[in-house]
C-alpha positions as MATLAB code, in Angstrom:
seq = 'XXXXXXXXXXXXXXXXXXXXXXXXXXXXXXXXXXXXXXXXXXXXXXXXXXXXXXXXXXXXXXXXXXXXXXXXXXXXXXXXXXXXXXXXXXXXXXXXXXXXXXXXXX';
ca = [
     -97.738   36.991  -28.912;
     -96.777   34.997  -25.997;
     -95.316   31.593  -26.145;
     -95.119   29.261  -23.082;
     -92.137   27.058  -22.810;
     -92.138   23.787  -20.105;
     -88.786   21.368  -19.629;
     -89.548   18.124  -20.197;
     -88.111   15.931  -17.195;
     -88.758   12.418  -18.865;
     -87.745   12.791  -22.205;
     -84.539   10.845  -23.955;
     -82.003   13.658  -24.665;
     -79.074   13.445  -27.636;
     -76.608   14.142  -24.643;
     -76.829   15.225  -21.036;
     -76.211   18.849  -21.445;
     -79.244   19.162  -24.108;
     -82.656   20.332  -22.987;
     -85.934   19.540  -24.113;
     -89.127   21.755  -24.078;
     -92.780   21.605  -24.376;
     -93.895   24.738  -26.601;
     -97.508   26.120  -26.478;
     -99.588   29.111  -27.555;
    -100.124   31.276  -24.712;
    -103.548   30.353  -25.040;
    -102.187   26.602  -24.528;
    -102.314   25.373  -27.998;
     -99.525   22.604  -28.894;
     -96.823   23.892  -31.092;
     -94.561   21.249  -30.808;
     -91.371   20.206  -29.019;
     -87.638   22.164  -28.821;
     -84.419   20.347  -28.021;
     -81.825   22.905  -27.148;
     -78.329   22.301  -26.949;
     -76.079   25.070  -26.431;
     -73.193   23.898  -24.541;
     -69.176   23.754  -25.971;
     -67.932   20.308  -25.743;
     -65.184   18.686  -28.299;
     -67.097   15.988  -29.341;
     -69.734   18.345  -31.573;
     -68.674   20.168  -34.586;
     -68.042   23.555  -34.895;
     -70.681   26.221  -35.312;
     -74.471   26.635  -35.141;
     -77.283   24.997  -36.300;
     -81.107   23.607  -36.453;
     -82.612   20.576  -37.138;
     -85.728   19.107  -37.333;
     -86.547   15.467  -36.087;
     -90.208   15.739  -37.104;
     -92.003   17.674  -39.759;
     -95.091   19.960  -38.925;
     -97.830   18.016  -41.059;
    -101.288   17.046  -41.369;
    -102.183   13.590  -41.305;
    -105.595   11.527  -41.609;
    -107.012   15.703  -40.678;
    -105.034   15.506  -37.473;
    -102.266   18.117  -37.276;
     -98.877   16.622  -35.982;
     -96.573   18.899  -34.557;
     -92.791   19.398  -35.050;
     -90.002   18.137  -33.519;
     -86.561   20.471  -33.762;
     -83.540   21.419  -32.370;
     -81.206   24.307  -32.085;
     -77.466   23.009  -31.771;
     -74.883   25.394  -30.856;
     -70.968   24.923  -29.993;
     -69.508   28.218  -30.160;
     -69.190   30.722  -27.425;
     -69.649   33.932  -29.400;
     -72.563   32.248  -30.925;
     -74.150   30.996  -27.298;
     -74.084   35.182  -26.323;
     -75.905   36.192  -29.726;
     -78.607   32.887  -29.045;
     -79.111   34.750  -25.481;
     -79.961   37.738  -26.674;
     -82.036   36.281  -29.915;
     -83.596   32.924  -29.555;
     -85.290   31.960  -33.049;
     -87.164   29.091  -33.467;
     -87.775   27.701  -36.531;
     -90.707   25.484  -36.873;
     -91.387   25.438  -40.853;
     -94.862   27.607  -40.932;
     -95.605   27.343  -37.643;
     -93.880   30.448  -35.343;
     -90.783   33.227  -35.066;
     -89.844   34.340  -31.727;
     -87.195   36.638  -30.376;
     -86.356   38.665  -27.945;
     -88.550   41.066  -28.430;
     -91.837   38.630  -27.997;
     -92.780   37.877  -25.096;
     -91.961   33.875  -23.716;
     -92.444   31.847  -20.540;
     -90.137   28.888  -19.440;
     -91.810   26.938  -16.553;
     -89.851   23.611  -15.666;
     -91.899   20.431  -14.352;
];
């Protein structure tokens, strides 16, 4: 399974140092959209963590696709997100390392 990941250029970010990606099936299916934010800065609490800003759902028998985030502000976590990026779109997809991903910017 190959996923394809695309930065966004023109889309509002929680802070500067976040990123923001487009995620599709390698086939080019919609999955939905990533923030990452994996910088140290003292303004963000400690630790590691994922969000969601929109569900995955079905509405009127159109699927809408999630909206998340992976927040991280600790160094020896940043190294073990490197090595294993999970995403974690309720029902939708796991990745890690070992599957295969694309990141293409604008």
């Amino acid at each position: 399974m190959a996923l394809h990941l695309r930065r966004f250029a023109d889309i509002p970010l929680p802070h500067p140092d976040a990123k923001a990606f487009e995620v599709k099936e390698a086939d080019g299916r919609p999955l939905g959209v990533l923030y990452m934010d994996f910088f140290t800065r003292a303004s963000k609490s400690q630790g590691a963590w994922c969000g969601e800003y929109r569900d995955h759902k079905w509405l009127d028998g159109k699927e809408i696709n999630p909206v998340v985030t992976i927040v991280c502000n600790s160094i020896i976590l940043q190294l073990r997100l490197r090595r294993y990026l999970v995403l974690m779109m309720p029902g939708l997809f796991f990745m890690n390392s070992d599957m295969g991903f694309r990141v293409s910017s604008p």
